[in-house]
N, C-alpha and C positions, 0 to 999 in steps of 0.2 A: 909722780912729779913730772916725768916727761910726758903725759899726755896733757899735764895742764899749761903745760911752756908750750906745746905746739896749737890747745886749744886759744890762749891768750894769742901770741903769734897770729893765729887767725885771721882774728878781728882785727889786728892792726896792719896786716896786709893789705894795701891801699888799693883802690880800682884800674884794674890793669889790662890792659886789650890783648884777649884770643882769640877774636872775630872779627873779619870782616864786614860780615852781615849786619843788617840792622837789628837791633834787639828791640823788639814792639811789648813795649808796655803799655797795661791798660789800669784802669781803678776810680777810686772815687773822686770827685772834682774838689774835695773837701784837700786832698794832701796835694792837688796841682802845684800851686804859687811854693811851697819850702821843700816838696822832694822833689816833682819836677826842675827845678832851679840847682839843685844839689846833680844829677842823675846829669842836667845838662853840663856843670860843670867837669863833672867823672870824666864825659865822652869828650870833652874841647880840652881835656890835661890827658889824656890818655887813648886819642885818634881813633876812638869808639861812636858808635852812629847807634843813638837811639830815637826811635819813635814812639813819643809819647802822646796816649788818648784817656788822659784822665779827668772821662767825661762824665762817670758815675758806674757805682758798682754794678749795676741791673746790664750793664752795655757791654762792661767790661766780661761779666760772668758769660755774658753773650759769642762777643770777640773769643774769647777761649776757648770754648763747645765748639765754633765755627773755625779753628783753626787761625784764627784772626790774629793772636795774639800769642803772647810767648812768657809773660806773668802779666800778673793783678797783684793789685794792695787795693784789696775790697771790704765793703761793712755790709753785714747783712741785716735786713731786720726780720720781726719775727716769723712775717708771712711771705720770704721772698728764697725764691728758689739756691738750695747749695750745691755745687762745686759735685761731679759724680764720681767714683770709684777711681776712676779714670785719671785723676788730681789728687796732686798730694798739697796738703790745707793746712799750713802752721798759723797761730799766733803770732803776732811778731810788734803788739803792744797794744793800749786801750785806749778810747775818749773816753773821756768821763765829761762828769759835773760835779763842779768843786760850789760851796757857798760858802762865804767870805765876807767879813765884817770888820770897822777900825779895831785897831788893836786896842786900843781903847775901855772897847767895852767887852763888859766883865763875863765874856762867856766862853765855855769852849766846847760846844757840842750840842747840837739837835736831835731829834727825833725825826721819825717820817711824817709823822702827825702833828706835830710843834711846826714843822716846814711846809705841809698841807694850809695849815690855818694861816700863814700868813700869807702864800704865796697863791694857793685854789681859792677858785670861785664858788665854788657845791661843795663844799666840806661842812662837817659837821661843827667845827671851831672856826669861828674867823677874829684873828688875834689882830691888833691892832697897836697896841702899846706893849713897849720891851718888859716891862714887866709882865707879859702876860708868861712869857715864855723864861719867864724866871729869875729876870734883869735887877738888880736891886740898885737902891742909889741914885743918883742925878740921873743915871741912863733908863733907869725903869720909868719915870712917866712920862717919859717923849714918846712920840710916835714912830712908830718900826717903817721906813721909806723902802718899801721892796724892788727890787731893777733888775733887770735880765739881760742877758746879751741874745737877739735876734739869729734866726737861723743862717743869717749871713756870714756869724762868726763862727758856725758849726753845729752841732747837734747838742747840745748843753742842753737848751731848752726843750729837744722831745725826750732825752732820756729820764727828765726830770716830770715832765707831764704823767708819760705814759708810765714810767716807776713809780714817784712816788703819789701821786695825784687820783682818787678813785675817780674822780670826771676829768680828763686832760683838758680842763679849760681852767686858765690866769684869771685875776682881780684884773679887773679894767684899771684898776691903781697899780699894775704893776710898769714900771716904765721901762722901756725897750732899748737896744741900745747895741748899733751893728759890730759897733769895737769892744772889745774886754776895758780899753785904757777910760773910754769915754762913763761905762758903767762905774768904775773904782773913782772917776773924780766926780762923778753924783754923792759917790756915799763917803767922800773924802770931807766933805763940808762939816762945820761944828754939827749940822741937824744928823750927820750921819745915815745909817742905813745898812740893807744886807743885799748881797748880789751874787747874783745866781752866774757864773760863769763856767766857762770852758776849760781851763786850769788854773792853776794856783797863780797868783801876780808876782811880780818881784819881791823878794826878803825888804827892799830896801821902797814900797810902796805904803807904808805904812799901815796896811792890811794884813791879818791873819787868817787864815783857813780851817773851818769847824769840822772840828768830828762827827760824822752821821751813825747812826743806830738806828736799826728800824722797829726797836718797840723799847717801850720806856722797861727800864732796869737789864736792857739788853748790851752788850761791849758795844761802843761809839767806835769806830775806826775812820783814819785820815787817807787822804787818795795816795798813797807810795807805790811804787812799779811793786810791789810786794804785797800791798793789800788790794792790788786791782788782781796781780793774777793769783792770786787765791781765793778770790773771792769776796774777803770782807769786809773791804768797800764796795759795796750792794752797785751804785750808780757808775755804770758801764759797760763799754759795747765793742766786743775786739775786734782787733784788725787785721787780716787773713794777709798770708801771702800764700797765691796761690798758682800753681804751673802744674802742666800737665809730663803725667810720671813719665820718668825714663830722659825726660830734660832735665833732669837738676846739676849735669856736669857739666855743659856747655854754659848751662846760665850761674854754673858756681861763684864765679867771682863778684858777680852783681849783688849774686843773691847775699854775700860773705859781706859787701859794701854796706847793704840795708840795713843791716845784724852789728856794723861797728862803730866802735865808743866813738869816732870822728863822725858817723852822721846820725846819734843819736840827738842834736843840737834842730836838727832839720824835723825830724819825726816830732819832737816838740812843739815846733813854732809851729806846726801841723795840725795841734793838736793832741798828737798821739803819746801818749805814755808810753818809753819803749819796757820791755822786759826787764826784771832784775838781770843783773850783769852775768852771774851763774846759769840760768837759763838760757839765755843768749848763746853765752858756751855752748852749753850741753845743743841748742837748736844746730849750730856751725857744726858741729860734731856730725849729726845724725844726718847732715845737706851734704857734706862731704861725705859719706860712707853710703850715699845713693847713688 
């Protein structure tokens, strides 16, 4: 009981100045605009100087190695250099892609290959109509409007290519679309539609969010901070905090900031799925006892 009253405690220990120095952060440009903005307000309520370069994780990983820097919140992909011996490398929440349809219609759950045929170019199905994909009813003989949020709204679109897609190339039908808000009121119309986004919309958007599976008669699972970090929700890519060892007590209180229930709100509009809240603990845990 008292290490879970000091773990809770924790995280709600607000960001608090132990240093003069500048604290030089680096990472991906993807969480610049809601953790940078958070991170600035930390230092302008709490007389803390940080320097933020979150110009991309390849820069950032860079910055590190060279001394350059003093953490990262980086994403790696499959062919790109990690973090050495030298660095200690937590999880600290996921991107996903979430696909999402009016609530409407009468479905709750895809395949990978149900989601190929509507969404690939080179697949061996190419669905067209909601009944292809199991739809029954007024909704089954309309046509399936497929829309995507561009990589301007984040990585949605390559985890879903190079995941589920055997050729990572889209239907020239699918429509593109730099905002989440802009994609949801395409398929908000009576003609509806399915959209391929970066997280889940608002409860109160009149969209719901499908289950994915990736082979038919396989368990469907929804994107929850609990089925990204277990794994089964297949579509997603974590997101590292990463410092080099023997710093984690100078950088503790930052690092304790990133990890709490006040800016997991930030990691969100980011994009980022933070951790189940038990995990999180137990991370705070193992950052202080470095």
């Amino acid at each position: 009981m008292t290490r879970l009253v000091t773990l809770l405690g924790l995280l709600l220990v607000p960001c608090c100045a132990i240093s003069a120095a500048p604290i030089r952060m680096v990472g991906s440009d993807l969480v610049a605009d809601s953790i940078g903005a958070e991170l600035k307000a930390c230092a302008t309520q709490n007389d803390v100087e940080f320097s933020l370069a979150l110009k991309g994780s390849r820069l950032g990983i860079e910055a590190l190695k060279s001394d350059a820097a003093d953490f990262g919140l980086l994403v790696f992909a499959s062919g790109d250099a990690r973090p050495g011996p030298e660095f200690s490398s937590s999880v600290i929440g996921y991107m996903t892609a979430v696909i999402v349809v009016p609530a409407s219609v009468p479905l709750t759950q895809l395949t990978y290959s149900q989601l190929a045929a509507v969404f690939g170019a080179s697949e061996l199905n190419n669905f067209k109509r909601w009944s292809e994909i199991g739809v029954t009813g007024n909704w089954g003989v309309r046509g399936i409007t497929p829309v995507a949020t561009s990589r301007r709204a984040g990585l949605a679109i390559d985890l879903f290519r190079y995941g589920v897609l055997q050729t990572p190339e889209l239907k020239p039908t699918v429509e593109m679309f730099d905002a989440p808000a802009q994609a949801i009121e395409r398929i908000s119309s009576e003609e509806g539609g399915i959209a391929l986004l970066g997280a889940p919309p608002a409860e109160t958007s009149g969209m719901k969010v499908l289950l994915i599976g990736k082979g038919a008669g396989e368990v469907a699972y929804g994107p929850t901070s609990e089925n990204l970090h277990s794994g089964d929700y297949p579509l997603r890519l974590p997101v590292y905090l990463v410092f080099r060892k023997g710093a984690a007590k100078p950088l503790n209180f930052v690092l304790r900031h990133l990890l709490a229930d006040e800016t997991a709100p930030a990691l969100i509009k980011a994009g980022v799925v933070p951790l189940p809240v038990q995990v999180r603990n137990q991370l705070v845990f193992e950052l202080e006892s470095m």
